[in-house]
C-alpha positions in Angstrom: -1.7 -20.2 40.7 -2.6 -18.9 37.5 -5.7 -20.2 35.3 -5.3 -20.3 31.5 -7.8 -18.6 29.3 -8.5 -22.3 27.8 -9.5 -23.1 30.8 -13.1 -23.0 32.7 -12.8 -20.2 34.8 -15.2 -22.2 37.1 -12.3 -24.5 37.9 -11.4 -22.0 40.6 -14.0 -22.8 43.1 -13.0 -26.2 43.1 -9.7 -25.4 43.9 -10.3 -23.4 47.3 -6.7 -24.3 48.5 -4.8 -22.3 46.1 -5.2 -18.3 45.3 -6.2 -18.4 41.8 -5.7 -15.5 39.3 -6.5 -16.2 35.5 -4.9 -14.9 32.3 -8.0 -13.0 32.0 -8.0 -11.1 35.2 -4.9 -10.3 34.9 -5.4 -8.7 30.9 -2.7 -11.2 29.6 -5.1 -13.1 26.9 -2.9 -11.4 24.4 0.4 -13.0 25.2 2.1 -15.5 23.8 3.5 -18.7 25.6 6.8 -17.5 26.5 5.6 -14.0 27.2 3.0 -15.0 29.4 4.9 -17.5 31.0 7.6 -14.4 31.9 5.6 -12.0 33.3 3.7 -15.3 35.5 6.9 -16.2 36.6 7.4 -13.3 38.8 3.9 -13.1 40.6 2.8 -16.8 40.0 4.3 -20.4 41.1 2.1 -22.6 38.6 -0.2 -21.7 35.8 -2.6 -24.6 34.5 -3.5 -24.8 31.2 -5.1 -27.3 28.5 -2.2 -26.2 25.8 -0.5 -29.6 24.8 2.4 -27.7 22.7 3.8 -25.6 25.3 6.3 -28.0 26.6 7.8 -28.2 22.7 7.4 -24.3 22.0 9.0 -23.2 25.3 12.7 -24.4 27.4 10.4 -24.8 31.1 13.6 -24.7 32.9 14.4 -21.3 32.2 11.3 -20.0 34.1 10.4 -19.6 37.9 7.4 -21.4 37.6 5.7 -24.7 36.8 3.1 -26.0 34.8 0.3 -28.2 34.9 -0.8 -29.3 31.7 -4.5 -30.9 31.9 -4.8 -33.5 28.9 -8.8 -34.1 27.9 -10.5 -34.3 24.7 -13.0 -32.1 26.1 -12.5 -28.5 27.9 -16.0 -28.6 29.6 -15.7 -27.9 33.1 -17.7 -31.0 34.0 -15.4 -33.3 32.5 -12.0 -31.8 34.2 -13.5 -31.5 37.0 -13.9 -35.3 37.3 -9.9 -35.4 37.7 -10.2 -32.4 40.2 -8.4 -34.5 43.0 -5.3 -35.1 40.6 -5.2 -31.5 39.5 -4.7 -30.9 43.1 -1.9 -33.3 43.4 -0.1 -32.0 40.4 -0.5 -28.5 41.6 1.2 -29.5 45.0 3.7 -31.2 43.2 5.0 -29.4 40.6 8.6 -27.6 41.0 9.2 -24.3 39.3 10.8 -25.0 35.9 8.9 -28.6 35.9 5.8 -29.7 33.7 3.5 -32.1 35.3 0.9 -33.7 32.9 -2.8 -35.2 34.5 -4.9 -37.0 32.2 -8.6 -36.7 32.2 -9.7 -40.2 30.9 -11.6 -40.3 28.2 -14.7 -43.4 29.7 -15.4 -40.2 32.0 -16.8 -38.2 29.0 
């Protein structure tokens, strides 16, 4: 799985059941949607990510891999990681070429 650079890179650790890479790791902070979701296609089967627009900027069925999108007001890794257990779900679920959305409630800020 590969972590987004919006993303807390803390997220990881509470994801022990998946190998996690991020963007940053892997020096592709500079790409763009569809370029980054090209090169993750061939060494990734999901990246997770906090960018709302990337299901209207890019055709998802054309790629090899699927995508989580976490949808929160708030990027701090405390308030994702109150929706950890559907994250995990999602991440299971997801087919390559599919978007899966969870929602991180907003009474949980």
């Amino acid at each position: 799985m590969l972590l987004d650079e919006n993303l807390p890179r803390k997220l990881r650790r509470d994801l022990p059941e998946f190998m996690v890479r991020t963007v940053q790791e892997d020096d592709w902070t500079s790409y763009a949607n569809g370029q980054l979701l090209g090169r993750a296609q061939d060494s990734f089967d999901v990246l997770l990510t906090a960018d709302r627009r990337l299901q209207f900027q890019q055709n998802l069925a054309r790629y090899s891999i699927g995508v989580v999108v976490i949808l929160t007001v708030s990027l701090r890794y405390r308030t994702i990681r109150l929706s950890i257990e559907q994250i995990r779900a999602a991440l299971a679920a997801v087919a390559p070429g599919e978007l899966l959305q969870v929602q991180v409630p907003t009474e949980q800020l």
